[in-house]
C-alpha positions as CSV (number, residue, x, y, z in Angstrom):
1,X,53.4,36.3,2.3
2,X,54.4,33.1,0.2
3,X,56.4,34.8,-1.2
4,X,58.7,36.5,1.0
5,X,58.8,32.7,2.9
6,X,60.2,30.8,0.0
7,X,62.6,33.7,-0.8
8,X,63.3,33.0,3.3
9,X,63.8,29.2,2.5
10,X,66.1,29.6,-0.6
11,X,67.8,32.1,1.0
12,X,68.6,29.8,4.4
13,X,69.5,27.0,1.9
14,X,71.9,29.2,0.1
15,X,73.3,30.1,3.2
16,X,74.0,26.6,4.3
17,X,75.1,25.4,1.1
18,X,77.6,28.2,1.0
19,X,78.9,27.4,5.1
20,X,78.8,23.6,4.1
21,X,81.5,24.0,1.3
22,X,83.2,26.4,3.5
23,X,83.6,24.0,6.0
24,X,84.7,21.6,3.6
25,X,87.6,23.8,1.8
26,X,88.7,24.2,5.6
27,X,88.9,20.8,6.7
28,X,90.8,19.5,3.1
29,X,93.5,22.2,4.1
30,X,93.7,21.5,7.7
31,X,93.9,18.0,7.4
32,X,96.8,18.3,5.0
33,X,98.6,20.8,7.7
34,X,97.7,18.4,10.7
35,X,99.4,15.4,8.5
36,X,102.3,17.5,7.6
37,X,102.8,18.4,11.9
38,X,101.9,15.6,13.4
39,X,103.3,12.8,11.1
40,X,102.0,9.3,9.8
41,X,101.9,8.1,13.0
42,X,100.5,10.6,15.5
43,X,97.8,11.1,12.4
44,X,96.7,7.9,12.2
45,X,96.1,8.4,16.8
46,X,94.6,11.2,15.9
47,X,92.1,10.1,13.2
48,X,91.3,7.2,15.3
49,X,90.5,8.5,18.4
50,X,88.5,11.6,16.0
51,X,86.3,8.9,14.6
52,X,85.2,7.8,18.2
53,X,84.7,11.1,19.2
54,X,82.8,12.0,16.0
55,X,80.8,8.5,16.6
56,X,79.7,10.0,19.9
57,X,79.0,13.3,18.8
58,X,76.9,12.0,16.3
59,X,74.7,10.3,19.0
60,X,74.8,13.0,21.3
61,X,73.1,15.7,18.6
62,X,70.7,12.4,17.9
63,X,69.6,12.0,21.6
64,X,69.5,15.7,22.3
65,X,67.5,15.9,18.8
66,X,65.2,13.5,20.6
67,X,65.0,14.6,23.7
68,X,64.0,18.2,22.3
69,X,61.1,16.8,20.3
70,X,59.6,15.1,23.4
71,X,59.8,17.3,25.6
72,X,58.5,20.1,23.2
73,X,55.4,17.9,22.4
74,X,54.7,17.8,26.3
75,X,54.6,21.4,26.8
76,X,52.3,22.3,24.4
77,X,49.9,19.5,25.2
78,X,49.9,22.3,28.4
79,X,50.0,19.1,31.3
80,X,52.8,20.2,33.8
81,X,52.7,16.9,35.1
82,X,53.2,14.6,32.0
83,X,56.3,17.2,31.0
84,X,57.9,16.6,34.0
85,X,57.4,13.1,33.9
86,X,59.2,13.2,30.0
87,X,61.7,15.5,31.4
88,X,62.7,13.1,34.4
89,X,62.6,9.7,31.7
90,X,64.8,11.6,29.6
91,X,67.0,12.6,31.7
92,X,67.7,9.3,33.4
93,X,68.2,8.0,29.8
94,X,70.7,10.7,29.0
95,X,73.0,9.8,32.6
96,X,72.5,6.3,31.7
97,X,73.8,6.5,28.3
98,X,76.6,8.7,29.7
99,X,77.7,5.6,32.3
100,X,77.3,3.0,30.2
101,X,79.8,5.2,27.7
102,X,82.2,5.5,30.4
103,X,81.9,1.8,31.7
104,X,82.5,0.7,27.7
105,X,85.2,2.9,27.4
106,X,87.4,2.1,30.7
107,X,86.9,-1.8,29.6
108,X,86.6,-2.2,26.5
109,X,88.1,1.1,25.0
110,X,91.1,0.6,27.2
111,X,91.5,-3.1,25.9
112,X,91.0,-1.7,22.8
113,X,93.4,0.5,22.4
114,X,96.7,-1.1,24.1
115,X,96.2,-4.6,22.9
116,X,94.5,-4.5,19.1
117,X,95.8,-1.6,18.2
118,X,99.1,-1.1,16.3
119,X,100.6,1.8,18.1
120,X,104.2,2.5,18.8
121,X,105.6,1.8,22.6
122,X,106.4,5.7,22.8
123,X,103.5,6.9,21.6
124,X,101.3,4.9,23.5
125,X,100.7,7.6,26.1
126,X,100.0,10.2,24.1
127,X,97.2,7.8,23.1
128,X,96.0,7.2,26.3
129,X,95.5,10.8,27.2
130,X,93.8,11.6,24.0
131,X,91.5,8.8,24.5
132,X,90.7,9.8,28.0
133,X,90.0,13.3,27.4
134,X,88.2,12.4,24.5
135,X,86.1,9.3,27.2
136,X,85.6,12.5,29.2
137,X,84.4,15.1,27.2
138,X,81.9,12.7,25.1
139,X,80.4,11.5,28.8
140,X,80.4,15.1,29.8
141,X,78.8,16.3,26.4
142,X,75.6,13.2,26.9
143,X,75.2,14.1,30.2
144,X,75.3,17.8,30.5
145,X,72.9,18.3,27.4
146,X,70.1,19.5,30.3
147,X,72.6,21.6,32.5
148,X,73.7,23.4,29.2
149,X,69.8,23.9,28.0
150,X,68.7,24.7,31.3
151,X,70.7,27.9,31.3
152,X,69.9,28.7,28.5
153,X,67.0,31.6,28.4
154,X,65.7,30.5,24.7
155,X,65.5,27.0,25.7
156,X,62.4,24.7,25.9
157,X,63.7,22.6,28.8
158,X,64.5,25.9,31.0
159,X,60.5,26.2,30.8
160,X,60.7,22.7,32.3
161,X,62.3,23.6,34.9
162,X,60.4,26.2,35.7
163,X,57.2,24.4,35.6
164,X,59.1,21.8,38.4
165,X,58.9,24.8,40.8
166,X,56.3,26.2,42.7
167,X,55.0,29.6,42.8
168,X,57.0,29.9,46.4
169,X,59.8,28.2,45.2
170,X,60.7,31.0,42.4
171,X,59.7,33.8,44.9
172,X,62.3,32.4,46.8
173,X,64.7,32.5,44.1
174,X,63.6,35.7,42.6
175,X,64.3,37.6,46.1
176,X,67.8,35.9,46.7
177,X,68.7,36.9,43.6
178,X,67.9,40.4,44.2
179,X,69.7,40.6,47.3
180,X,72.5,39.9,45.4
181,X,72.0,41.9,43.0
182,X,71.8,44.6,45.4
183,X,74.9,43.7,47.3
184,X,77.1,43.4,43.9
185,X,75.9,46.9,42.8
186,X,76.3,48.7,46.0
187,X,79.5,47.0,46.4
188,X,81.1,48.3,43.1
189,X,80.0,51.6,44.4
Protein backbone atom coordinates (compact mmCIF):
# COMPACT_ATOMS: atom_id res chain seq x y z
CA UNK A 1 0.00 0.00 0.00
CA UNK A 2 3.05 2.36 0.73
CA UNK A 3 4.12 1.53 -1.96
CA UNK A 4 1.84 2.11 -4.67
CA UNK A 5 1.26 5.78 -2.71
CA UNK A 6 4.71 7.04 -3.07
CA UNK A 7 4.90 5.64 -6.66
CA UNK A 8 1.37 7.96 -6.70
CA UNK A 9 3.38 10.97 -5.18
CA UNK A 10 6.45 10.80 -7.48
CA UNK A 11 4.36 10.23 -10.18
CA UNK A 12 1.99 13.59 -9.45
CA UNK A 13 5.37 15.47 -8.89
CA UNK A 14 6.71 14.26 -12.22
CA UNK A 15 3.67 15.30 -13.72
CA UNK A 16 3.78 18.79 -12.35
CA UNK A 17 7.38 19.27 -12.90
CA UNK A 18 6.90 18.22 -16.43
CA UNK A 19 3.46 20.93 -16.90
CA UNK A 20 5.62 23.54 -14.95
CA UNK A 21 8.44 23.69 -17.59
CA UNK A 22 5.90 23.38 -20.08
CA UNK A 23 4.33 26.37 -19.12
CA UNK A 24 7.46 27.99 -18.86
CA UNK A 25 8.90 27.11 -22.63
CA UNK A 26 5.29 28.62 -23.54
CA UNK A 27 5.34 31.83 -21.90
CA UNK A 28 9.36 32.57 -23.04
CA UNK A 29 7.97 32.13 -26.66
CA UNK A 30 4.87 34.04 -26.34
CA UNK A 31 6.20 36.82 -24.63
CA UNK A 32 8.75 37.26 -27.39
CA UNK A 33 5.70 37.05 -30.12
CA UNK A 34 3.50 39.51 -27.96
CA UNK A 35 6.66 41.97 -27.92
CA UNK A 36 7.28 41.48 -31.57
CA UNK A 37 3.02 42.48 -32.20
CA UNK A 38 2.41 44.74 -29.96
CA UNK A 39 5.56 46.93 -29.76
CA UNK A 40 7.75 48.63 -26.92
CA UNK A 41 5.06 50.54 -26.00
CA UNK A 42 1.81 48.72 -26.00
CA UNK A 43 4.13 45.92 -24.16
CA UNK A 44 5.20 47.81 -21.51
CA UNK A 45 0.66 48.67 -20.99
CA UNK A 46 0.46 45.42 -21.29
CA UNK A 47 2.95 44.11 -18.75
CA UNK A 48 1.80 46.69 -16.44
CA UNK A 49 -1.67 46.29 -16.27
CA UNK A 50 -0.63 42.01 -16.27
CA UNK A 51 1.21 42.53 -13.08
CA UNK A 52 -1.99 44.08 -11.42
CA UNK A 53 -3.95 41.56 -12.62
CA UNK A 54 -1.52 38.75 -11.66
CA UNK A 55 -1.23 40.73 -8.04
CA UNK A 56 -4.98 40.10 -7.71
CA UNK A 57 -5.06 36.78 -8.91
CA UNK A 58 -2.57 35.93 -6.58
CA UNK A 59 -4.89 37.07 -3.69
CA UNK A 60 -7.81 35.70 -5.11
CA UNK A 61 -6.36 31.84 -5.18
CA UNK A 62 -4.96 32.99 -1.46
CA UNK A 63 -8.55 34.00 -0.10
CA UNK A 64 -10.31 31.16 -1.97
CA UNK A 65 -7.37 28.84 -0.55
CA UNK A 66 -8.65 30.20 2.74
CA UNK A 67 -11.94 30.28 2.51
CA UNK A 68 -11.85 26.41 1.44
CA UNK A 69 -9.88 25.38 4.52
CA UNK A 70 -12.46 27.02 6.91
CA UNK A 71 -15.25 26.09 5.62
CA UNK A 72 -13.99 22.41 5.20
CA UNK A 73 -12.97 22.33 8.98
CA UNK A 74 -16.68 23.35 9.77
CA UNK A 75 -18.32 20.61 8.06
CA UNK A 76 -16.66 17.98 9.38
CA UNK A 77 -16.87 19.19 12.86
CA UNK A 78 -20.78 18.05 11.59
CA UNK A 79 -22.46 21.57 13.37
CA UNK A 80 -24.82 23.02 10.51
CA UNK A 81 -25.03 25.99 12.35
CA UNK A 82 -21.29 27.00 12.99
CA UNK A 83 -20.77 26.28 8.96
CA UNK A 84 -23.15 28.49 8.12
CA UNK A 85 -22.09 31.03 10.34
CA UNK A 86 -18.22 30.56 8.53
CA UNK A 87 -19.87 30.44 5.31
CA UNK A 88 -21.83 33.86 5.90
CA UNK A 89 -18.21 35.60 7.62
CA UNK A 90 -16.58 34.46 4.61
CA UNK A 91 -18.59 35.49 2.30
CA UNK A 92 -19.04 39.10 3.51
CA UNK A 93 -15.19 39.14 3.57
CA UNK A 94 -14.92 38.02 0.00
CA UNK A 95 -17.73 41.08 -1.27
CA UNK A 96 -15.91 43.36 0.91
CA UNK A 97 -12.55 42.71 -0.47
CA UNK A 98 -14.19 42.82 -3.89
CA UNK A 99 -15.54 46.73 -3.08
CA UNK A 100 -12.82 47.90 -1.54
CA UNK A 101 -10.77 46.54 -4.92
CA UNK A 102 -13.10 48.42 -7.01
CA UNK A 103 -13.21 51.70 -4.77
CA UNK A 104 -9.05 51.51 -4.87
CA UNK A 105 -9.15 50.99 -8.34
CA UNK A 106 -11.65 53.82 -9.61
CA UNK A 107 -9.49 56.37 -7.27
CA UNK A 108 -6.46 55.53 -6.95
CA UNK A 109 -5.87 53.11 -10.06
CA UNK A 110 -7.39 55.79 -12.22
CA UNK A 111 -4.99 58.52 -10.65
CA UNK A 112 -2.52 56.14 -11.14
CA UNK A 113 -2.56 55.43 -14.39
CA UNK A 114 -3.23 59.00 -16.22
CA UNK A 115 -1.06 61.03 -14.03
CA UNK A 116 2.29 58.88 -12.78
CA UNK A 117 2.39 56.92 -15.49
CA UNK A 118 4.44 57.59 -18.62
CA UNK A 119 2.05 56.61 -21.33
CA UNK A 120 1.61 58.14 -24.71
CA UNK A 121 -1.47 60.68 -25.38
CA UNK A 122 -2.79 58.05 -28.08
CA UNK A 123 -2.40 55.18 -26.32
CA UNK A 124 -3.92 56.33 -23.25
CA UNK A 125 -7.23 54.70 -24.02
CA UNK A 126 -6.31 51.60 -24.90
CA UNK A 127 -4.94 51.76 -21.37
CA UNK A 128 -7.91 52.72 -19.80
CA UNK A 129 -9.96 49.88 -21.26
CA UNK A 130 -7.45 47.36 -20.41
CA UNK A 131 -7.38 48.59 -16.92
CA UNK A 132 -11.03 48.50 -16.63
CA UNK A 133 -11.68 45.22 -17.82
CA UNK A 134 -8.95 44.05 -16.00
CA UNK A 135 -10.74 46.33 -12.45
CA UNK A 136 -13.73 44.25 -13.58
CA UNK A 137 -12.76 40.81 -14.02
CA UNK A 138 -10.44 40.79 -10.75
CA UNK A 139 -13.72 42.28 -8.69
CA UNK A 140 -15.72 39.74 -10.52
CA UNK A 141 -13.17 36.84 -9.97
CA UNK A 142 -13.07 37.81 -5.59
CA UNK A 143 -16.52 38.06 -5.55
CA UNK A 144 -17.96 35.19 -7.51
CA UNK A 145 -15.53 32.54 -5.94
CA UNK A 146 -18.97 31.19 -4.00
CA UNK A 147 -21.33 31.47 -7.15
CA UNK A 148 -18.67 29.52 -9.12
CA UNK A 149 -18.23 26.71 -6.12
CA UNK A 150 -21.71 26.58 -5.48
CA UNK A 151 -22.47 25.10 -8.88
CA UNK A 152 -20.17 23.10 -8.72
CA UNK A 153 -21.35 19.28 -7.75
CA UNK A 154 -17.72 18.29 -6.33
CA UNK A 155 -17.57 21.37 -4.22
CA UNK A 156 -17.49 21.64 -0.39
CA UNK A 157 -19.36 24.94 -0.30
CA UNK A 158 -22.36 23.48 -2.51
CA UNK A 159 -22.83 21.18 0.68
CA UNK A 160 -23.06 24.53 2.42
CA UNK A 161 -25.63 25.42 0.75
CA UNK A 162 -27.41 22.72 1.01
CA UNK A 163 -27.18 22.44 4.69
CA UNK A 164 -28.76 26.45 4.56
CA UNK A 165 -32.00 24.74 3.28
CA UNK A 166 -34.56 22.97 4.94
CA UNK A 167 -35.91 19.63 4.22
CA UNK A 168 -39.07 21.55 2.56
CA UNK A 169 -37.11 23.98 0.98
CA UNK A 170 -35.19 21.26 -1.33
CA UNK A 171 -38.51 19.35 -1.85
CA UNK A 172 -39.57 22.48 -3.27
CA UNK A 173 -36.74 22.72 -5.47
CA UNK A 174 -36.39 19.10 -6.26
CA UNK A 175 -40.24 19.08 -7.72
CA UNK A 176 -39.80 22.41 -9.80
CA UNK A 177 -37.11 21.07 -11.24
CA UNK A 178 -38.82 18.09 -12.34
CA UNK A 179 -41.58 19.81 -13.79
CA UNK A 180 -39.18 21.15 -15.89
CA UNK A 181 -37.60 18.49 -16.63
CA UNK A 182 -40.73 17.06 -17.78
CA UNK A 183 -41.82 20.06 -19.86
CA UNK A 184 -38.29 20.26 -21.68
CA UNK A 185 -38.50 16.47 -22.64
CA UNK A 186 -41.99 16.33 -23.68
CA UNK A 187 -41.40 19.40 -25.51
CA UNK A 188 -38.55 18.09 -27.72
CA UNK A 189 -40.91 15.39 -28.50
Amino acid sequence: MTSDKSKRIAKNTLMLYIRMLVSMLVSLYTSRVVLATLGESDFGIYNVVGGVVAMMGFLNASLSGASSRYITYELAGGNPEKTRHVFSVIMAIHIGLALIILLFGETVGLWFLEKELNIPAERMWAARWVFQFSLCSTVLGISSFFAVCAMSRLSVLTVVYRVGCTKEERRIVQDKLRALKGKLKNGRR
